[in-house]
Residue frames relative to the residue before (quaternion, step in Angstrom):
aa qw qx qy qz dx dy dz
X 1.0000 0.0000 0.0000 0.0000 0.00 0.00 0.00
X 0.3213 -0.7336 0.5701 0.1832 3.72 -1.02 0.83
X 0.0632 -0.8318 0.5489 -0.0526 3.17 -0.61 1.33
X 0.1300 -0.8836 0.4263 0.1438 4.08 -0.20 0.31
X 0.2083 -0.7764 0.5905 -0.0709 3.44 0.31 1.19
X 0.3024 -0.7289 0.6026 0.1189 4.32 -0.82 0.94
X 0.5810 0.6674 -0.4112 0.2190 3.47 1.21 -1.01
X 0.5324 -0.6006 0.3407 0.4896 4.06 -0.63 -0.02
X 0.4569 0.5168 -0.5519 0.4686 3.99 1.49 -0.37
X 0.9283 -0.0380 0.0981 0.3566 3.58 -0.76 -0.89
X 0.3046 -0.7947 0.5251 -0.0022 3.48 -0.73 1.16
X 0.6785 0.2891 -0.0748 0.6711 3.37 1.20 -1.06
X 0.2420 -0.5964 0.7640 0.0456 3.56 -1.46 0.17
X 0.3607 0.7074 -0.6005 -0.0938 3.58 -1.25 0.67
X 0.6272 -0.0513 -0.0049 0.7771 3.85 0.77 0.50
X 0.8782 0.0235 0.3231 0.3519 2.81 -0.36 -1.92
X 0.5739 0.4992 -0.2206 0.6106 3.70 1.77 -0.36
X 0.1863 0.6959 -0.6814 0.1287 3.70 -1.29 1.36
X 0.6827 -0.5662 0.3389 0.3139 3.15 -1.31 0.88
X 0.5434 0.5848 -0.3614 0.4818 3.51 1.12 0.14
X 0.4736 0.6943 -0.0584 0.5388 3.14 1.40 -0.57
X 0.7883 0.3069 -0.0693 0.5287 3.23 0.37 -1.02
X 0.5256 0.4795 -0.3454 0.6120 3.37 0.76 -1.42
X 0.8364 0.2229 -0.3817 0.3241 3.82 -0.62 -0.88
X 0.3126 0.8319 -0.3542 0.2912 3.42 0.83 -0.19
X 0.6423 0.5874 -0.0010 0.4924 2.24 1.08 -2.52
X 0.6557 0.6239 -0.2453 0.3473 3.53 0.76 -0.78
X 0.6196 0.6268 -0.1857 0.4343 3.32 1.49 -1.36
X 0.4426 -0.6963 0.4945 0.2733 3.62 -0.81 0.85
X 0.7148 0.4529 -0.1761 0.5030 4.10 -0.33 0.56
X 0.6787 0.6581 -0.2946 0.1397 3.18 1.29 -0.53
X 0.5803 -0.6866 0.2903 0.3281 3.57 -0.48 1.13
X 0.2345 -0.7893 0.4623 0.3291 3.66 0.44 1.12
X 0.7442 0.4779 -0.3559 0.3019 3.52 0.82 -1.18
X 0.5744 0.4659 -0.4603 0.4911 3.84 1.10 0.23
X 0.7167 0.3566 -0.3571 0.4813 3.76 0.62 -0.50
X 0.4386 0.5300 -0.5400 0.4849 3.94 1.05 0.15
X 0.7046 0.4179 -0.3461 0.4573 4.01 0.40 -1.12
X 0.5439 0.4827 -0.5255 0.4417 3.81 0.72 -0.45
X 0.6746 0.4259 -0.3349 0.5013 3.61 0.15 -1.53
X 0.7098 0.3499 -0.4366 0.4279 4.11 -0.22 -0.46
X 0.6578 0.4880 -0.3623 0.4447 3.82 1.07 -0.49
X 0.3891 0.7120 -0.3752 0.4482 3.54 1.40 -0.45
X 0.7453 0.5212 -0.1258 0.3963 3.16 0.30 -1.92
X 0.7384 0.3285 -0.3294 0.4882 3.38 0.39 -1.56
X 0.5687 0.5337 -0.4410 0.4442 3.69 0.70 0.10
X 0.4940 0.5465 -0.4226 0.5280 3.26 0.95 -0.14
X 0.6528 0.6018 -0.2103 0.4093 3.37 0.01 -1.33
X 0.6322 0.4775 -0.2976 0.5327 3.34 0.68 -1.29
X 0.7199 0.4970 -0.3286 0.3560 3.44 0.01 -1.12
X 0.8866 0.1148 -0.3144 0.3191 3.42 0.49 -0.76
X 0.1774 0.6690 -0.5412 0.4776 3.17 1.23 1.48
X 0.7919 0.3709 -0.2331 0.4255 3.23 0.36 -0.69
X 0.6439 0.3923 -0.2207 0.6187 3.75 0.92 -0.32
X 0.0719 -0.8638 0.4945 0.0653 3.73 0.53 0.03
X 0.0632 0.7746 -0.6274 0.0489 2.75 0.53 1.57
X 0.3055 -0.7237 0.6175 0.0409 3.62 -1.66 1.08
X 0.2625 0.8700 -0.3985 0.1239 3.71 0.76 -0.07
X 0.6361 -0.5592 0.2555 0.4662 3.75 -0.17 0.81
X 0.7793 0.2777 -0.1153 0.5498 3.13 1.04 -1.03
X 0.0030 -0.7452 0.6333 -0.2090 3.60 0.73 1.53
X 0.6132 0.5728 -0.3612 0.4069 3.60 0.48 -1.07
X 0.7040 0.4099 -0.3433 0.4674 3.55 0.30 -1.26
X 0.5710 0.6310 -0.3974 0.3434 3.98 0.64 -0.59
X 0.6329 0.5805 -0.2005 0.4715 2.85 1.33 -1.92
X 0.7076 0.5628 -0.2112 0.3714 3.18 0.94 -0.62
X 0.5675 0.7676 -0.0212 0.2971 2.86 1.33 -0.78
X 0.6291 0.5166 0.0942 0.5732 2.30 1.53 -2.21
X 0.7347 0.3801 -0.2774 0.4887 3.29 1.04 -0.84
X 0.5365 0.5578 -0.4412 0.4542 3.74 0.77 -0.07
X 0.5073 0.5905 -0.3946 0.4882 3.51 0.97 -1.01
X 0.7537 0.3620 -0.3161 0.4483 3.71 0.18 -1.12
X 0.8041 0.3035 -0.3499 0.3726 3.61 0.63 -0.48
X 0.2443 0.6292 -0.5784 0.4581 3.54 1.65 0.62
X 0.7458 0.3718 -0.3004 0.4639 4.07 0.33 -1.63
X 0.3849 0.7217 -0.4713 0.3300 3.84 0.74 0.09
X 0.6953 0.4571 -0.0216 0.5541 3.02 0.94 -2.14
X 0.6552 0.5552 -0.4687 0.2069 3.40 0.60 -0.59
X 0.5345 0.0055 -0.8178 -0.2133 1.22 -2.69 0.82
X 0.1014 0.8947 -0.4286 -0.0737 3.32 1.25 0.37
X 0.6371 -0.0351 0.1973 0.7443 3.81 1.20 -1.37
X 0.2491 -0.6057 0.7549 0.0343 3.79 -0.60 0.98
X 0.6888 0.5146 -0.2931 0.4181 3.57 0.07 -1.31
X 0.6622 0.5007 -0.2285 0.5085 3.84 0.88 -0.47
X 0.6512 0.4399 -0.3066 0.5370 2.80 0.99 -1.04
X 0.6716 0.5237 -0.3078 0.4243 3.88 0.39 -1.08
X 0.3783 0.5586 -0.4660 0.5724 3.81 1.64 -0.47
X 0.8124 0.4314 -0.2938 0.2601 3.42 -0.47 -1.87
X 0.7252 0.4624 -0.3423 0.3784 3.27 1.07 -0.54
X 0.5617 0.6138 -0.2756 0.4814 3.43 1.08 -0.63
X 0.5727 0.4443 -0.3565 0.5896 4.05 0.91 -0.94
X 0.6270 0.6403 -0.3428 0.2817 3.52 0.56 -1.50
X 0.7024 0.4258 -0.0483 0.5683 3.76 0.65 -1.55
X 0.5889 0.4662 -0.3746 0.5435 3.85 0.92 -0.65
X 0.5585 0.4963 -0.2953 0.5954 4.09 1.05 -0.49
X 0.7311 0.4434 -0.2796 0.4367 3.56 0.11 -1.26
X 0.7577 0.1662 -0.2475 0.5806 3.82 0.46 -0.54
X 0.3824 0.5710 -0.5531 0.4710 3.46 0.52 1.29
X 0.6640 0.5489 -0.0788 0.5016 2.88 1.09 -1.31
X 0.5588 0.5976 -0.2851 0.4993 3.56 1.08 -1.46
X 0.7429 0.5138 -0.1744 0.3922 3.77 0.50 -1.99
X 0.4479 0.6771 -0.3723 0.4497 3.58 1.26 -1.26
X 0.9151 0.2207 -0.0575 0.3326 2.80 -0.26 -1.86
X 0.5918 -0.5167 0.3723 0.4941 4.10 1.03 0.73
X 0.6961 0.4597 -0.4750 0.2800 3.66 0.35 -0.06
X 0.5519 -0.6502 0.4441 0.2745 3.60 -1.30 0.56
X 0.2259 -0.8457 0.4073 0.2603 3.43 -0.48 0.84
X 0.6104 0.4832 -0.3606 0.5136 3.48 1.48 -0.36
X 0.3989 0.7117 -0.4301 0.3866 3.91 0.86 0.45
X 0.1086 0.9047 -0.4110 0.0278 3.26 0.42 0.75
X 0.3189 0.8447 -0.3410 0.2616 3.30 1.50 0.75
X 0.5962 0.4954 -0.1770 0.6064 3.02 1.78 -0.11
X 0.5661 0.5435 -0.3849 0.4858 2.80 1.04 -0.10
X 0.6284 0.6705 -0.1367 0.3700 3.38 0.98 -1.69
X 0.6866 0.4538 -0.2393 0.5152 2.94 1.33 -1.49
X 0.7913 0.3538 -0.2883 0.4069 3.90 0.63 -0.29
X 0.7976 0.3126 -0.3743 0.3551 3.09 0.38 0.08
C-alpha cells in the first residue's frame, strides 16, 4: 500500500521500505548498491502509483510529469547523490500537496488510496 507521510523520517511507505531506510542503509559499509538501487526504483514506482490514483490534474501537471521523470533518471545515475535525490523527493510532494490543498482535496485522506490498491 502507498502511503505518504511529509515528516523528514519517511516520505514514501512501501510495506516495509522508507526512505529513511534506504538513505541509512546507504550509510552501511558493504552495502549491496544493486539491492538498495531496486528499493529506491520501488520507492518511486510507488510514487507514481499514488498520483495515479488521486488524479491530480493541475495546470501544471506537466511540470510533475516532469518531475517524476527526473526522479527516475536521478535512480539511473545512481548512486551518484542519494541525498539529492531524497531533496527531489521532498520539494516534489511539498508541490503535490500544494496542489492537493488548491484543488479542495485532502491530502492526508487516504481513502482513495485504500480504495485502490
Amino acid at each position: 500500500m502507498a502511503l505518504i507521510n511529509l515528516s523528514d523520517e519517511t516520505i514514501i511507505s512501501n510495506n516495509n521500505i522508507n526512505l529513511k531506510y534506504v538513505l541509512n542503509k546507504k550509510c552501511h559499509s558493504g552495502v549491496n548498491t544493486k539491492a538498495l538501487h531496486e528499493d529506491i526504483k520501488t520507492l518511486l514506482y510507488d510514487v507514481k502509483a499514488f498520483f495515479n490514483i488521486i488524479k491530480i490534474l493541475p495546470k501544471n501537471s506537466k511540470t510533475l510529469s516532469n518531475d517524476i521523470e527526473a526522479l527516475f533518471e536521478n535512480v539511473v545515475v545512481f548512486p551518484n547523490d542519494i541525498q539529492a535525490l531524497s531533496d527531489n523527493i521532498k520539494i516534489l510532494y511539498k508541490n503535490v500537496k500544494a496542489i492537493t490543498i488548491e484543488k479542495g482535496q485532502s491530502f492526508d485522506d487516504f481513502d482513495l488510496v485504500k480504495k485502490h490498491v
